[in-house]
C-alpha positions in Angstrom: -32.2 -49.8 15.3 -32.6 -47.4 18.3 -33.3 -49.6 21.6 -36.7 -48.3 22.3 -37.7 -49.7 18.9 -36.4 -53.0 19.1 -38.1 -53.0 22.5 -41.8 -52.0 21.0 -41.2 -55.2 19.3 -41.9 -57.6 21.7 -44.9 -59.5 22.1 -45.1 -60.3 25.9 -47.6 -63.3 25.8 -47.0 -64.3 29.0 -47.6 -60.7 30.2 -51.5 -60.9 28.1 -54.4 -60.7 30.6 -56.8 -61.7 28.6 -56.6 -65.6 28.1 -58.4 -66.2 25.1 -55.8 -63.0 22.8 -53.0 -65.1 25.0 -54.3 -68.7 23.5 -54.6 -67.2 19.8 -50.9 -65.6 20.4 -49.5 -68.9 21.3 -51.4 -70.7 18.5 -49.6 -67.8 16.1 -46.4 -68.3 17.5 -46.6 -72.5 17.1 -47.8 -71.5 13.6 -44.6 -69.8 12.9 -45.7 -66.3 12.8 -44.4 -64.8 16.0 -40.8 -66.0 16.7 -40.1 -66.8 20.3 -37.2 -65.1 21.5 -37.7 -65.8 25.3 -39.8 -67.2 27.5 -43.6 -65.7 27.2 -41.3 -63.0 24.8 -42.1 -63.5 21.4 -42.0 -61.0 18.0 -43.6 -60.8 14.8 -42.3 -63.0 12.1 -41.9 -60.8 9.5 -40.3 -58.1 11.9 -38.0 -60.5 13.0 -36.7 -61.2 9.8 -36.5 -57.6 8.9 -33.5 -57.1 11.3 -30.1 -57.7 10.8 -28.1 -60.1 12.8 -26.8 -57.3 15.0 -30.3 -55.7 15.9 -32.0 -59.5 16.2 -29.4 -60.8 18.9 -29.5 -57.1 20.2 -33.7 -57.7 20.7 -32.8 -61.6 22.0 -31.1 -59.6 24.8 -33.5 -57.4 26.0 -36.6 -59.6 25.8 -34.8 -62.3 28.5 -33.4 -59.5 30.0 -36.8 -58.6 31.3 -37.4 -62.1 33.2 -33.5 -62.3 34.7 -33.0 -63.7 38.4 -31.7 -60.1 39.8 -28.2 -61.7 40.8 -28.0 -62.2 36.6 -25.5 -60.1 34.6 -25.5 -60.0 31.2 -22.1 -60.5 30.1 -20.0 -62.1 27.2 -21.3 -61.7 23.2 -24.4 -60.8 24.9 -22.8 -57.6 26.2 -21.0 -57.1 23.7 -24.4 -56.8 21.4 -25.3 -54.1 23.9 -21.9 -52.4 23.9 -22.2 -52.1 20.1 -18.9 -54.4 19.8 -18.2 -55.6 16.2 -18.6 -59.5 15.9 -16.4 -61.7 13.2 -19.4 -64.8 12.5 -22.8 -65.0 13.7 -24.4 -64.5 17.0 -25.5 -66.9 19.4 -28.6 -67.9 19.3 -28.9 -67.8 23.4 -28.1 -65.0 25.8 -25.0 -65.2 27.4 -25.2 -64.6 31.2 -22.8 -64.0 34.4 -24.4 -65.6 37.8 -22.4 -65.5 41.2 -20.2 -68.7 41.5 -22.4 -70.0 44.1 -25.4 -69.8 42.3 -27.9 -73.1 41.3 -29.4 -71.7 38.4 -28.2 -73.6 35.1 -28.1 -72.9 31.7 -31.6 -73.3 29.8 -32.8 -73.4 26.3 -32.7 -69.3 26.1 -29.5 -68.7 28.4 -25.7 -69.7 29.3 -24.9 -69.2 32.2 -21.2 -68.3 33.5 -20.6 -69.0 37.4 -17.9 -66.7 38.5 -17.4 -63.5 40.7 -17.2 -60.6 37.9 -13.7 -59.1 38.0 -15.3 -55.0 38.0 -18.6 -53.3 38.8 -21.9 -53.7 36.6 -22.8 -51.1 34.3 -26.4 -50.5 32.6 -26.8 -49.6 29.5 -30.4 -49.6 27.5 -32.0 -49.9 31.0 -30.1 -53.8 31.0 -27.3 -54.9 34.2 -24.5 -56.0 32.0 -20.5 -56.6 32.3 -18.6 -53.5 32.1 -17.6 -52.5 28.5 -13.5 -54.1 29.8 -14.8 -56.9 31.3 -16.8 -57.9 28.3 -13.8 -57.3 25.7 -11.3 -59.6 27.9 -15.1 -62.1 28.5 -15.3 -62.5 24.2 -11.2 -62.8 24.0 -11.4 -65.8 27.0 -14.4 -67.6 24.8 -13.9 -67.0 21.2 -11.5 -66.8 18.5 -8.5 -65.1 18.0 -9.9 -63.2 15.4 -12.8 -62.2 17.3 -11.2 -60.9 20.2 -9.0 -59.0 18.1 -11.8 -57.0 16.6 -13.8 -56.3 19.7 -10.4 -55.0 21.4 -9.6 -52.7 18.5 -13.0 -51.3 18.4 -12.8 -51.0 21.6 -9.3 -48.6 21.2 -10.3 -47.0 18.0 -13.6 -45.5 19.7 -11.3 -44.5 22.4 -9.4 -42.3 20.2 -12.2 -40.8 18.3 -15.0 -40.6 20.2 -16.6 -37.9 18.1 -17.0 -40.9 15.4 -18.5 -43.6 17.7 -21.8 -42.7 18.2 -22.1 -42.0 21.9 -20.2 -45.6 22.8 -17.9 -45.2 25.2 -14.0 -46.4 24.3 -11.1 -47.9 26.0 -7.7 -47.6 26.4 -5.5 -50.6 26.8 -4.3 -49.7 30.4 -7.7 -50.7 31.6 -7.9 -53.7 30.0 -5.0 -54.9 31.1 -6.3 -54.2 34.7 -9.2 -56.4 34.2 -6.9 -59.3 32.9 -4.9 -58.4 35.8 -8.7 -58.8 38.3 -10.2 -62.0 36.1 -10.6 -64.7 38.9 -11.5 -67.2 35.9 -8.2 -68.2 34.7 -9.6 -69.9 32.2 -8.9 -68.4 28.4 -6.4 -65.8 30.1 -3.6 -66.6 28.0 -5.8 -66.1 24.7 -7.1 -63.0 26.2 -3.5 -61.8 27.2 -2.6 -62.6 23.1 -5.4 -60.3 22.5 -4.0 -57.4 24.8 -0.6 -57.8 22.9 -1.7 -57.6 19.5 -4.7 -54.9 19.4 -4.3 -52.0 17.6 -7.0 -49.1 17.7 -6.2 -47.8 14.7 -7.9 -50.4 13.0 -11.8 -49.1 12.9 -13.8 -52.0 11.2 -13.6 -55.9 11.7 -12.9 -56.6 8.4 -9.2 -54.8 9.4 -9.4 -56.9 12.4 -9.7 -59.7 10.3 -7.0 -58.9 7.9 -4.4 -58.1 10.4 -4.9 -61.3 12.4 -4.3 -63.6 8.9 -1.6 -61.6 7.8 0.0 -62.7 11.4 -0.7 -66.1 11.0 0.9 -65.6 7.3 4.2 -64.2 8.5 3.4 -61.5 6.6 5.3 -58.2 7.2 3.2 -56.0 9.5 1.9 -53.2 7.6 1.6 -49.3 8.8 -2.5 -49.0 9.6 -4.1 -45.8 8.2 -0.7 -44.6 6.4 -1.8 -41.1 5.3 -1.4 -40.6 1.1 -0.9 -36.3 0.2 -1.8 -36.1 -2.9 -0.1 -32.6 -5.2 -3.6 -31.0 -5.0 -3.4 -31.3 -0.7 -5.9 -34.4 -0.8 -5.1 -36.6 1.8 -6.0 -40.4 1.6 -5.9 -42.6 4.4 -4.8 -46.6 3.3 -6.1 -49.1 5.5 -2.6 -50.7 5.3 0.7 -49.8 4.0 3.9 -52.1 3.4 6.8 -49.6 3.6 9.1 -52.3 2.3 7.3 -52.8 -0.7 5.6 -49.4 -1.1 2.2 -51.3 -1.6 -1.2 -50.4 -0.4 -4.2 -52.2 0.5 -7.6 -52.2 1.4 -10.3 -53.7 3.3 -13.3 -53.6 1.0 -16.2 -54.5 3.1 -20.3 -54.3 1.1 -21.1 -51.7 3.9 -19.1 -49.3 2.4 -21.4 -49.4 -0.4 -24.6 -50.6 0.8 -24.8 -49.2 4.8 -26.1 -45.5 4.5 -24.1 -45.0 7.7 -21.3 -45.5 5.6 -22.5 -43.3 2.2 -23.0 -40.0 4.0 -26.0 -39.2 1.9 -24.5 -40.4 -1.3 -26.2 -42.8 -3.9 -24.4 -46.5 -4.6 -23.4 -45.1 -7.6 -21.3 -42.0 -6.0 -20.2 -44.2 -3.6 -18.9 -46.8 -6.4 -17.3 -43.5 -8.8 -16.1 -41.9 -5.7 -14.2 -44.7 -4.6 -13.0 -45.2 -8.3 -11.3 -41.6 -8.6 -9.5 -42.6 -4.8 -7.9 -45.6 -6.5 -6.5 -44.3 -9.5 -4.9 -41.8 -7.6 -3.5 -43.8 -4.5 -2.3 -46.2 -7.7 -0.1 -43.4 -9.0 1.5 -42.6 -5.7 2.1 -46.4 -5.0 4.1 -49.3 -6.8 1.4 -51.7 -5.8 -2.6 -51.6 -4.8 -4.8 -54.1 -4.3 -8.1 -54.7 -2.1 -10.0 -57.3 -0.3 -13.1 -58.8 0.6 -14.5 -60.9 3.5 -13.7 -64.2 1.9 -10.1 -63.1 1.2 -9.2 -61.0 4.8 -9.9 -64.3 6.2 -8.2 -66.8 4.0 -4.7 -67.4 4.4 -4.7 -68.3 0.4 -6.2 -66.1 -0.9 -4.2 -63.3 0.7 -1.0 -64.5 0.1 -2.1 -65.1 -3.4 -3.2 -61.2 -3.4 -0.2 -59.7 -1.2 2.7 -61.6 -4.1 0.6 -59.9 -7.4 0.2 -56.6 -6.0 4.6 -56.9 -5.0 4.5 -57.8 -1.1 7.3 -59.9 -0.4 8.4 -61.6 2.2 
């Protein structure tokens, strides 16, 4: 959802003039049908559920952004909301927060707050002060999971290369990354960041590839080649998600957005999407020796992709 939207959804009860709309709002909200988001920031119930997990943490950010101390950045998954950055699990349910290291203010019930000097400039973004879009990739690598980093950081590269296809969000290339690891003064979670930095690939363009390529690592899996190119005799060209050379097998990261987000149909119905994709496989199958795609629950199970990798004829 546009920002502007999510923004006309707040309910500033603190904001409210007159008392007695301010009492009944606060009696709806302890009723459960306004959700407090922040403090005196609260939206309607049935709005709130309405949004996705993106677009709710997204709103979480710019409610409490509105009652920040002005030395306040918001930095870590909270940026990363802003900055459009893929996530592999769930949001927070707080808004992550940068202060200066010699700053009092402590977390609260709404915000985390970080204590450190920031390693580059602020930026703004949706009228918000927030971590720069490198600062926040190497913040989210420091703090959370291998598999998390790795999908911010190739977003982060793949929008890089193709701007055209990244909706106005600005990209990355790994040269400035590594400068901000280089200019962190908070050592701590460097080394997972600098793992990170090593493996990221920005060829990789959803998390769900992020998420395949980091358990195919931890299987000792042969890399595969990332969006091998498959010329079909009529000139069609197919792009796999990953190829093993070695074992002339394909496979592919079969997300339900590809089905269900109309960002992802390009105007077709479910049921184009479902035949289109149908008539792709049967003819990557005949240029292959092996084909096989995955969900969610298998990209991140070591099992269950090894299980998938040995029937469709990946050794190793």
């Amino acid at each position: 959802m546009h920002t502007d939207d999510l923004r006309r959804l707040i309910v500033r009860l603190a904001a409210e003039a007159d008392s007695g709309i301010r009492a009944r709002g606060y009696r709806e909200a302890a009723s459960g049908s306004l959700v407090r988001i922040a403090p005196g920031r609260h939206v309607v119930a049935e709005e709130w559920d309405a949004l996705d997990d993106d677009d709710q943490h997204r709103l979480r950010v710019l409610a409490a952004s509105e009652r920040l101390a002005a030395n306040d950045t918001v930095s870590h998954w909270s940026a990363a909301a802003l900055w459009r950055l893929p996530l592999i699990g769930r949001w927070p349910d707080r808004v992550h927060v940068t202060a200066p290291a010699m700053s009092h203010r402590k977390s609260t019930s709404t915000l985390v707050r970080h204590r450190r000097a920031l390693a580059a400039a602020t930026a703004q973004l949706d009228g918000v002060s927030l971590t720069s879009l490198a600062e926040t990739v190497i913040d989210v690598a420091r703090v959370g999971t291998f598999a998390q980093a790795v999908a911010v950081g190739d977003a982060a590269l793949w929008r890089a290369q193709h701007p055209r296809d990244a909706g106005g969000m600005p990209g990355l290339r790994l040269a400035q990354l590594e400068h901000i690891w280089r200019e962190s003064v908070e050592h701590r979670g460097l080394a997972r960041a600098r793992r990170m930095l090593q493996f990221i690939d920005g060829r990789a363009n959803r998390p769900g590839e992020s998420l395949v390529r980091v358990t195919l690592a931890a299987l000792g899996a042969p890399a595969p080649v990332l969006q091998h190119p498959i010329v079909m005799p009529d000139g069609t060209r197919y792009d796999l998600d990953f190829y093993f050379p070695e074992s002339d097998v394909g496979l592919e990261f079969d997300g339900r957005a590809k089905y269900l987000d109309p960002a992802f149909r390009s105007g077709r119905s479910v049921e184009q999407v479902v035949y289109d994709e149908k008539i792709r496989e049967d003819q990557v199958r005949s240029q292959l020796r092996g084909f096989g795609r995955c969900d969610w629950t298998v990209a991140g199970s070591a099992p269950l992709l090894a299980a998938l990798l040995r029937r469709i004829g990946v050794r190793w």
